[in-house]
N, C-alpha and C positions, 0 to 999 in steps of 0.2 A: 875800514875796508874802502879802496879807492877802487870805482868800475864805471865802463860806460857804458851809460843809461840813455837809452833813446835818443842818441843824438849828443848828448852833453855828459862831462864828467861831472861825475858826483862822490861826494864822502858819507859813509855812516858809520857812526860811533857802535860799538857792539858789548858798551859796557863796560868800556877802558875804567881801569882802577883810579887812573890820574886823568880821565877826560881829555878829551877832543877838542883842539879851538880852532876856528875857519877866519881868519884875518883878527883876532883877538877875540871872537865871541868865541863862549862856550856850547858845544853842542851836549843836548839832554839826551840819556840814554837811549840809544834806538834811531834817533832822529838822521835824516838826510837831508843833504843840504846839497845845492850845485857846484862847483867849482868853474872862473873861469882862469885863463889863463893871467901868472901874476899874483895869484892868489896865496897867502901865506897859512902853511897847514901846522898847528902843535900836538905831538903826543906823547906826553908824558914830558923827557926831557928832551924827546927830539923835535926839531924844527926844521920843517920843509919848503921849497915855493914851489907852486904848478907852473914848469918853463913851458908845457909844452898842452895844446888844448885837441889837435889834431884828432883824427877816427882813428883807431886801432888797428893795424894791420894784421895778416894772417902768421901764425906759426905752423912749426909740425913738431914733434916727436921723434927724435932721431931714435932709431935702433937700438943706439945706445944710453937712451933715457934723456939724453941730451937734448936741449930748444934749439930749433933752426929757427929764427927770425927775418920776415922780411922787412929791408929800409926803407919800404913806403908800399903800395899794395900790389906789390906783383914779387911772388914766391919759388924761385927754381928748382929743384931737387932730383938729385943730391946736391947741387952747386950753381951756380951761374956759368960756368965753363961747359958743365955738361948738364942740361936742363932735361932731362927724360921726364921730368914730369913739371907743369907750371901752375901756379896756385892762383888766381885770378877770379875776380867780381864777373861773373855773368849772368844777365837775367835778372830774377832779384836775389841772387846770393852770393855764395862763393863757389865755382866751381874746379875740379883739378882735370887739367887736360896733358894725355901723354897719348902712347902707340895703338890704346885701345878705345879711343873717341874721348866724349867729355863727357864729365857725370857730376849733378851737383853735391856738395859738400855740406853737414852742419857739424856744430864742435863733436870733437870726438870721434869722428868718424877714422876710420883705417884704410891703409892702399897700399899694394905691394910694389916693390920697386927692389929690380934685381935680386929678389927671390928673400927679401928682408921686408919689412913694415911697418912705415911711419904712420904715427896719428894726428890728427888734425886737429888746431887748438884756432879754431876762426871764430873770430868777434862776429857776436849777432847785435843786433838793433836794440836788445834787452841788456846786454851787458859781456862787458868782456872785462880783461886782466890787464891793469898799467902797465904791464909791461911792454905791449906791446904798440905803443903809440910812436906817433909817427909828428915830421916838422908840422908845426903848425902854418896856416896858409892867410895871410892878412886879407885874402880875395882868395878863393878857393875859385882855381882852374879847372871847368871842367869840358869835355872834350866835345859837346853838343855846343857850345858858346864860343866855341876857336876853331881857327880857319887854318889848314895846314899851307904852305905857300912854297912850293920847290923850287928852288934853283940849281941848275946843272951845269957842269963844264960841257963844253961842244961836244967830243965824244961821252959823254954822264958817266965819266969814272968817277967824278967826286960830285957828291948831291947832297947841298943841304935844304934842311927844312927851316922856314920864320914860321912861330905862332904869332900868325899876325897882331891879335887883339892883347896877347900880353907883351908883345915885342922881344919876343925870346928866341935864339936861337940853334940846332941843334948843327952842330959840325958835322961835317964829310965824315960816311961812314955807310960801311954797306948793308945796316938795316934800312937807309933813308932810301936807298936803291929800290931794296925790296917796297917799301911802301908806296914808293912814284910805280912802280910795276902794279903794285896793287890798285891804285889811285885810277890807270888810264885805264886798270880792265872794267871796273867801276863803273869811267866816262863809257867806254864802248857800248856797257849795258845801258845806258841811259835812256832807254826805249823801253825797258822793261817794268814792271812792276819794281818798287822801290826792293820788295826784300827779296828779291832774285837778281839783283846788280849785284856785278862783283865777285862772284863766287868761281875758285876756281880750285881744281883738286889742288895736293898737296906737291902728289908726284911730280905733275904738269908744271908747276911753280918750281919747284926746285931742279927738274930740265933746263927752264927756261934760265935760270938764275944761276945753272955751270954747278947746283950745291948737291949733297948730298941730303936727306933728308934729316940727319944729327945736323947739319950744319944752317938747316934751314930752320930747325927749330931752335937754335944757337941765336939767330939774327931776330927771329920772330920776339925772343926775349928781354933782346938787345932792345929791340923799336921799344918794345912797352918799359923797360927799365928806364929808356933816355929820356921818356916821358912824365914818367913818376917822380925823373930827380928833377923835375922842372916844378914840380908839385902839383900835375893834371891829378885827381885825386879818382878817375876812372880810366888809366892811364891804360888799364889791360883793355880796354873794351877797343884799341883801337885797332888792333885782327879778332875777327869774329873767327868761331870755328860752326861747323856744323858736324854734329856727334856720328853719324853713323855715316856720312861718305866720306868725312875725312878731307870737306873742301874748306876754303877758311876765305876773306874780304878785308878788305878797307873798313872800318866799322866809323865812315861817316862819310860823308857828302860835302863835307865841307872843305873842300881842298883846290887850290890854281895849281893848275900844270905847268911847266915850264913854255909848252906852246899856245899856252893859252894869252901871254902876252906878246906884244909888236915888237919885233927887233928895236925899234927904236925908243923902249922902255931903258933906263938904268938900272944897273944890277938883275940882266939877264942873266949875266952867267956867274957860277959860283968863282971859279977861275980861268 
């Protein structure tokens, strides 16, 4: 049995007929061993390698028995086209946020959506299922350690974002919009108490941004997915929600505005 275990993937043998061997040792019945990535696994006549050493992402249980997988830690459902409900790290867990606030998550747990009911298969810190692992990160990106850095066209129809510290960056697209919107209402609170910056309903936002609120929650999923393929490995944590008013943030401080630099800086403008 392959599961991750506090942190790290590990193997135990459960009494295999033809035994267990972890880079050519053999493991003793019961015994667990670590695995890292690279790692060459035998059992019986098959033969494996660990390509991949990454945290386990979340799943769900489709209606139809079926596993909906996410490609790194942020979970849409039913789709990424249409996210009515999003599966995401908040706090210290997993939480699933849709129409009726956010509520945290442990495995197993169930949520209705469109009058049907997926279950929830999320990796805890004890152990989760290989299946559901994700790229692994030679420097794991995380979003407390990287600086967002906007750049805009004159009128900001096109805005991209640099992570500055990994030197990565995210093309024109209008969740980057949303987050430079989020980013300056952030700076305006900048007088306030840290966890009171930023917050702004949802309705109010998606006014402002011409969207609908499906369309806004479309974009919101967008930001965090463009994040995750970058391999930020708490990529959702970067719109905060708040459960019962339904207002949501910037979920960091660490961002330059586009005004925040001199015209006479290079690469003010995106185009």
């Amino acid at each position: 049995m392959i599961a991750h275990v506090r942190g790290r993937w590990a193997i135990r043998d459960l009494g295999s007929r033809n035994g267990t061997r972890v880079d050519g040792a053999l493991l003793k019945p019961g015994e667990r061993v670590e695995l890292s990535r690279g790692a060459s696994i035998e059992c019986g006549s098959s033969a494996m390698k660990l390509l991949e050493d990454g945290a386990p992402g979340p799943a769900v249980l489709r209606p139809d028995g079926s596993v909906l997988e996410s490609l790194g830690n942020v979970l849409a459902i039913p789709s990424p086209d249409r996210p009515v409900a999003t599966i995401v790290q908040g706090g210290g867990g997993w939480v699933v946020e849709h129409a009726d606030g956010v509520r945290p998550l442990t495995n197993g747990d169930s949520f209705e959506i469109d009058g049907q009911m997926w279950k929830v298969l999320a990796p805890s810190e004890d152990s989760a299922d290989v299946r559901s692992t994700v790229q692994p990160l030679e420097t794991p990106l995380v979003l407390g350690r990287l600086t967002l850095e906007f750049f805009a066209s004159r009128d900001e129809e096109f805005v991209e974002i640099l992570l500055r510290e990994a030197n990565q960056r995210i093309s024109a697209r209008a969740a980057n919009y949303l987050l430079m919107v989020l980013a300056r209402e952030r700076q305006a609170d900048h007088a306030l108490p840290e966890a009171d910056r930023g917050w702004v309903y949802s309705s109010d936002l998606a006014k402002k941004l011409s969207f609908d609120l499906e369309r806004l929650n479309v974009e919101v999923f967008r930001a965090r997915s463009a994040l995750s393929s970058l391999g930020v490995v708490d990529a959702g944590r970067i719109i905060e929600r708040r459960a019962v008013t339904r207002q949501l943030r910037l979920g960091t401080e660490r961002f330059v505005l586009p005004e925040a630099r001199t015209s006479s800086q290079p690469g003010d403008d995106a185009g």
